[in-house]
C-alpha positions, 0 to 999 in steps of 0.5 A: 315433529317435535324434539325433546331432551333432558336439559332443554339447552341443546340447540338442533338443527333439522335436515331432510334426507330428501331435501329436494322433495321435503324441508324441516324449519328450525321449528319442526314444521315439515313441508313439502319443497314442491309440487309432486304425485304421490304414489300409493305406496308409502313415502319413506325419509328420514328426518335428521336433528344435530347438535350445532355445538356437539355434532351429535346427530339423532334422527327419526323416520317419517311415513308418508302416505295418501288419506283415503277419500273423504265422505262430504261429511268428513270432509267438512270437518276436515275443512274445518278451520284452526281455531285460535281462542283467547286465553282466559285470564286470572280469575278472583275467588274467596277474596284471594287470586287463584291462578289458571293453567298456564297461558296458550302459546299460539304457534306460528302461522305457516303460509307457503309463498306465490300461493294460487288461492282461490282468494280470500284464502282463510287461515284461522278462526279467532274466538273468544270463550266470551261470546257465549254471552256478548256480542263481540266483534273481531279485528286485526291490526299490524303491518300487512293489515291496516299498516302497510302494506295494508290489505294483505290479511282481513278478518270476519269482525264478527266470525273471527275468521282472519283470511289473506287475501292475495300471493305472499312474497318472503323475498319482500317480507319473510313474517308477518306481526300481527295483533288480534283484539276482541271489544264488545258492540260498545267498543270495550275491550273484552279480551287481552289482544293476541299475537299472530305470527304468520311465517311465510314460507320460501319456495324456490323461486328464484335464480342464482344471480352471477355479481358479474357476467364477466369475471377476470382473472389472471395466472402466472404461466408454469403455475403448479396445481393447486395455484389460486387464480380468482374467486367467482360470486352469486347470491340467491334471494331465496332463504340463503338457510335453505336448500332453495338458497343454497349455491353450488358451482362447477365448471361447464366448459374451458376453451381451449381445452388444451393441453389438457380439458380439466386445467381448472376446478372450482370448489363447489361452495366458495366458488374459488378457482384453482389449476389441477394441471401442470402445462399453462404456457403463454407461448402456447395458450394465452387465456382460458375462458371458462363457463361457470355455472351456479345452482342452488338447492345445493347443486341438485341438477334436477330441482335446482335453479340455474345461472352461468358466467364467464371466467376469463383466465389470462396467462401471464408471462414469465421469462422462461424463454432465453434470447436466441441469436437468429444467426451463429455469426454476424458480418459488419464492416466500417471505415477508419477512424469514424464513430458513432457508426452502426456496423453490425444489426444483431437480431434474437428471438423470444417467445417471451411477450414481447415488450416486456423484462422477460422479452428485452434483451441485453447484449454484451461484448465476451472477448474480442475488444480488449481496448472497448472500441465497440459498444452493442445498445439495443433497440427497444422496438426490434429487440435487436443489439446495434453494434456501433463504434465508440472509439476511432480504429486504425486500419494500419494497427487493425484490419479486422475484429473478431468479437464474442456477444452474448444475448441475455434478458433483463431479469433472470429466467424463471426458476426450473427452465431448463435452457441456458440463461443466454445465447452467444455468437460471433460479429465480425468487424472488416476496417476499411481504408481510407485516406488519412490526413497527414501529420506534422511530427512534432506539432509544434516543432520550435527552434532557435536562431538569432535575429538579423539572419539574412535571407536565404538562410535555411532554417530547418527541414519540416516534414509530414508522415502520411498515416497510410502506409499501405497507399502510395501516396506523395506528399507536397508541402505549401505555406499557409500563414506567415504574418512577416512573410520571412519564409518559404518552404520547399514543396518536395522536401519541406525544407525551410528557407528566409526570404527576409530578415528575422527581426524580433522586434517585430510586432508579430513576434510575440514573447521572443516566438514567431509563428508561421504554419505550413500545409501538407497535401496528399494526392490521395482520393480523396486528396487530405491535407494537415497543418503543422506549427513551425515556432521560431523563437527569435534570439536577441541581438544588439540591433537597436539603439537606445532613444531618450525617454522622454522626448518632450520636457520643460523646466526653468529659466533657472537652474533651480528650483527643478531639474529633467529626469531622462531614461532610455528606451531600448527594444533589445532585451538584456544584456543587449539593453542598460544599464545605459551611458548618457553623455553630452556631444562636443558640438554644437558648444552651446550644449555643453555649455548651457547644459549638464547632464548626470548619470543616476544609475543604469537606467536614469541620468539628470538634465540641468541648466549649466547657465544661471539663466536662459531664455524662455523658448524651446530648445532641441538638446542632443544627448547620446546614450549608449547602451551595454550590448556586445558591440555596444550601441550608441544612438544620439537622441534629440530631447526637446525641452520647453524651458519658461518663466517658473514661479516659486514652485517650479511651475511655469507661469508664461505658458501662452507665450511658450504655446504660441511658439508651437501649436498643441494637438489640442488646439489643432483639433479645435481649429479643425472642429470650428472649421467643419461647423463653419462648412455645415453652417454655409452649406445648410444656408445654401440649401435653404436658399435653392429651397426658397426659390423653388417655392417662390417658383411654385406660387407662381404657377398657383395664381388663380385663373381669374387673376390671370391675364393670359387667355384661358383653355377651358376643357369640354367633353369631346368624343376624341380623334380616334387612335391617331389623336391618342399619341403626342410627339412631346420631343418636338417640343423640347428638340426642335432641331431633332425634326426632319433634317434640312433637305436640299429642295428647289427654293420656287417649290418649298412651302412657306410652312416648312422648316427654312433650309439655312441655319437656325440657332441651337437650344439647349436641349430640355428634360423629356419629362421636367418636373411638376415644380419646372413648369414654369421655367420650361414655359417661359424658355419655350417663349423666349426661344420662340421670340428669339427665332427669325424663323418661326410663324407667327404665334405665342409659342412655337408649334411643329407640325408633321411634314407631308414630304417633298416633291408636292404637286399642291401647291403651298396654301401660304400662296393664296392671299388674304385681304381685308373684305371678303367681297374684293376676293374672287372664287370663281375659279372654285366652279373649276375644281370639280363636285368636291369644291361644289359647296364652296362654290356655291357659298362664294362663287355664286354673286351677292347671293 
């Protein structure tokens, strides 16, 4: 169909009113959308065309109807063939060029997708008006024929016939540009190629695809309707300007479908998802999930294709559900005096996420805590506000606190909840009583006395309050530092009384104050005890006499050139020190008349030479200085002066002479230090000499055996003696007197082996185990006391066997005699000893043989 106006510049667009069953292109080209019977009655739609900038709408109705059956003659001619014949070009006539009619527009080709065939299937026949006269051959060229993809279309080079020859695909490629040449059998171009459009027309083919299976999306709980929650997308790739294209969506189910089923809705085009119903609650419902479906051909359930997803909407938290105490009163109790003690575990509740602002609570103290000895944290796994203690309680100001909390969340809570924005409720707190340490009042506490007390003096009365008055308790006093040892303190009533004198010179009296430290104990349960501070600040009397500074000077044989400078040093403080009065004594007589002194001022007097001249040497002057106490106090100091030859600067020039008089400290210490290295040096030479002969005693036993003159012990294998072998009595080497005591046996039975009953010398006794170095000396003492002894057999070395005992039947075997020839001994008297001395009958009892 075809549409005409009056200016030519209105741009239309064509729809169907049965778009499921018939399609219009831009071009007019009406085709049927799918395969359907068609009935013996006429087929009725309307065919709309709309202005795309006016909106102006027209339409025209359309009567479809069957063809009646064709005869074999009619249907051949309409099987024929569309023909598409070159246009004839511009022709020359009386030397002038005389134009044709207008050239042919040639219509596109409209070829149908995923066609059946039969293939080749034949389009359309191209012809040329020229072959009337030539002979022409046909041929086409573009992609889809000898470009790729290659071998889609053919055509008959000599009938013209263009055919295509298997399924088209629009989503591959939607036109097809083709070009159709006519030559002659010599190859020469007889016509102007042609263009050959072929649409390929969309069929509906394909399904909606979801860009995800899965879609996320989330929506504030409380939400109003028409809240945005997400967007959904598919895409069709059939022609997205057709119906085959065109998506609709809708909701196929929600789970759960409380509290309402039809929470959500879905605008059908866009695909956005919006609520429809008031009630999303997280505390109730926590996520949707929801089936989303896409159909195209515009949502026609019917002929449409179909696809579906899945929309997961989760609720999200708001805070619209305030903490609430789990109890109206809470009960907590903690001891006196202690902090940082959890007394009470609050605990709420939120329906809120937990974990969240919305869920964590805040807790704070209302009333109750004037002074803030309380403080509530919470804990951020339970929620629940832990009452600690920050500030020590007193039990005797308070036995019991009565504090208001109040519970609230850290944001706000959503606007339009109706609850209270926080819940309240009561802890009571019970203080226990413990056993406090009792306390000095005042700590330090400091008096004033004057030194020199005697002892027994009492000084003052140092108690300690016991802070728990509600116990019966007594309290008993000790001391616990006292440097001097000066005090005591009264267990019972803590009176303090001197064991000694008060001395404030003394060295643990520092800036005029004494120290000393009592403990209070209670007999509580536990028993507590506290320290208190007695500070006694020490009042100066005149209790010491002033003593010359210094105590050592030296000047000249002569008065001139120089004079001594003296001072006084006196350990009382003013006005019990200078200024101070120096004089000479009357005797001895010498001083006043070798010496004169003169006051300078307070402090300082000058010691001169009275004489012209006086002898170098040491001299030991008396001075008495007397200082301004109330008594005053006078002391008679020795100053010894060195008096020594001076030269012209006043600097003594005989020195070694006055040093000789007396020796220095410097030269008593250099003495000492000669004499300790004298002592090393001796003592060192000692050693190395006790060294030196240990060596000289280790060579020896290292001479080599072949130098040796005495006989050697060459050691062979042996099997052993068996366990009796395997011990060795090495004492009896070093005790020989330590063996068997002497007993009292008859002297006609005593063999001559044994140990002689009279008196044997004593050694001395030896190491049991001397050392590897001492071998030699413990040979050589055990020869010599083996030559030494009257008694000991005949051998190099004394040798101690065991004794069989006394009272033997046998008798000695140091009876028998031996003489020099075998032959002068007689053995008969073996043949008389029985079958066990047979054998040495037989070797010596049996004549010459």
């Amino acid at each position: 169909m075809k549409f005409s106006n009056c200016n030519g510049k209105r741009k239309v667009q064509y729809e169907s009113s049965e778009p499921a069953d018939f399609k219009v292109d831009e071009d007019g080209m009406v085709y049927a959308v799918r395969s359907f019977p068609l009935s013996a009655e006429q087929a009725r739609f309307l065919i709309y065309a709309q202005d795309k900038e006016t909106q102006e709408k027209w339409q025209v109705a359309v009567k479809l109807s069957l063809k009646p059956s064709l005869t074999d003659e009619s249907a051949k001619e309409s099987q024929e063939i569309e023909e598409i014949v070159f246009p004839r070009q511009l022709a020359k006539n009386s030397g002038s060029l005389q134009r044709q009619k207008r050239d042919w527009v040639i219509p596109p080709i409209n070829l149908p997708e995923n066609s059946r065939g039969p293939f080749p299937q034949e389009l359309v026949r191209i012809r040329s008006d020229r072959d009337k006269n030539l002979s022409l051959r046909y041929s086409v060229t573009g992609p889809g024929a000898d470009q790729p993809p290659t071998g889609i279309f053919i055509i008959n080079p000599i009938s013209g016939q263009l055919s295509v020859t298997k399924p088209l695909d629009r989503e591959l490629i939607a036109r097809f540009h083709l070009r159709a040449h006519a030559v002659d059998i010599n190859g020469n171009q007889v016509e102007n190629p042609i263009d050959i459009v072929i649409n390929v027309i969309d069929m509906n083919d394909n399904r909606p695809e979801f860009l995800h299976q899965v879609w996320n999306g989330s929506v504030p709980e409380g939400s109003k309707p028409g809240t945005y929650v997400m967007t959904v997308t598919a895409i069709d790739a059939d022609d997205p300007n057709a119906l085959n294209g065109m998506l609709r969506y809708r909701i196929l189910s929600q789970a759960p479908s409380t509290p309402s089923p039809n929470m959500f809705t879905i605008n059908n085009e866009t695909g956005d998802i919006i609520t429809v119903a008031a009630g999303l609650d997280r505390e109730k419902v926590q996520q949707y999930t929801l089936i989303i479906q896409a159909t195209d051909m515009e949502g026609n359930p019917t002929y449409g294709l179909s696809n579906t997803a899945t929309a997961v909407i989760t609720v999200t938290d708001v805070n619209d559900n305030p903490p609430e105490f789990t109890a109206m009163t809470f009960y907590g109790e903690v001891p006196e005096n202690r902090v940082d003690v959890i007394v009470a575990n609050l605990t709420v509740t939120d329906k809120d996420q937990p974990h969240t602002p919305a869920w964590n609570a805040v807790y704070r103290i209302s009333s109750g805590d004037p002074t803030g000895r309380f403080a509530i944290q919470t804990d951020p796994n339970s929620n629940d506000g832990l009452v600690t203690v920050v500030k020590p309680i007193d039990f005797e100001s308070n036995r019991m606190f009565v504090l208001t909390v109040a519970a609230e969340n850290q944001v706000p809570l959503a606007k339009g909840i109706q609850h209270p924005p926080q819940s309240t409720a009561t802890v009571s707190v019970t203080v226990i009583d413990v056993n406090e340490n009792p306390y000095f009042a005042p700590n330090p506490k400091i008096i004033r006395q004057e030194e020199g007390l005697h002892a027994g003096t009492m000084l003052t009365t140092f108690t300690a309050q016991d802070p728990d008055r509600y116990m019966q308790q007594n309290i008993r006093y000790t001391k616990l530092y006292d440097p001097a040892n000066w005090l005591k303190i009264d267990p019972i009533n803590g009176q303090i009384t001197t064991i000694a004198v008060l001395d404030r010179e003394s060295p643990n009296v520092k800036n005029n104050i004494y120290n000393a430290t009592f403990l209070a104990s209670d007999n509580g349960i536990p028993p507590m005890s506290g320290t208190g501070t007695l500070q006694i600040y020490l009042l100066d009397i005149n209790d010491n006499a002033p003593q010359v500074l210094p105590q050592e000077a030296e000047t000249c044989e002569t008065p001139e050139p120089n004079s001594i400078n003296i001072t006084a040093l006196d350990y009382d403080i003013d006005p019990n020190a200078g200024p101070f009065a120096f004089d000479l004594p009357l005797s001895p007589v010498t001083i006043k008349r070798n010496w004169t002194i003169t006051r300078l001022n307070g402090d300082f007097a000058q010691l001169n030479l009275k004489i012209k001249f006086l002898e170098a040497g040491i001299y030991e002057v008396p001075i008495i200085i007397t200082d301004s106490g109330n008594p005053p106090k006078s002391n008679i100091s020795i100053l010894r002066v060195k008096v020594c030859q001076c030269d012209s600067n006043g600097d003594c020039t005989d020195v070694d002479r006055i040093v000789g008089a007396g020796l220095g400290t410097g030269a008593i210490i250099a003495i000492l230090l000669c004499i300790i290295i004298l002592l090393i040096l001796v003592l060192m030479f000692v050693v190395w000499m006790k060294r030196r002969d240990k060596e000289r005693q280790a060579k020896q036993l290292l001479i080599d055996p072949e130098d040796d003159v005495r006989d050697n012990i060459l050691k062979y294998d042996e099997e052993g003696g068996g366990e009796e072998d395997q011990d060795y009595d090495l004492s009896q080497l070093q005790q020989p007197d330590t063996v068997e005591p002497d007993a009292i046996k008859p002297v006609g039975i005593r063999r001559l082996d044994e140990r002689p009953i009279h008196a044997e010398p004593q050694y001395p006794v030896r190491s049991a185990a001397p050392h590897p170095g001492d071998i030699g000396d413990f040979i050589n003492e055990g020869l010599k006391a083996a030559d030494n002894d009257p008694t000991a057999p005949p051998y190099d070395s004394l040798l101690v066997f065991d004794y069989e005992g006394s009272g033997s039947t046998a008798g000695s075997l140091s009876s028998l005699n031996s003489s020099s020839s075998g032959g002068e001994q007689s053995y008969d008297y073996l043949n008389d000893w029985g079958p066990r001395f047979k054998k040495l009958a037989d070797m010596y009892g049996g004549g010459d043989d």
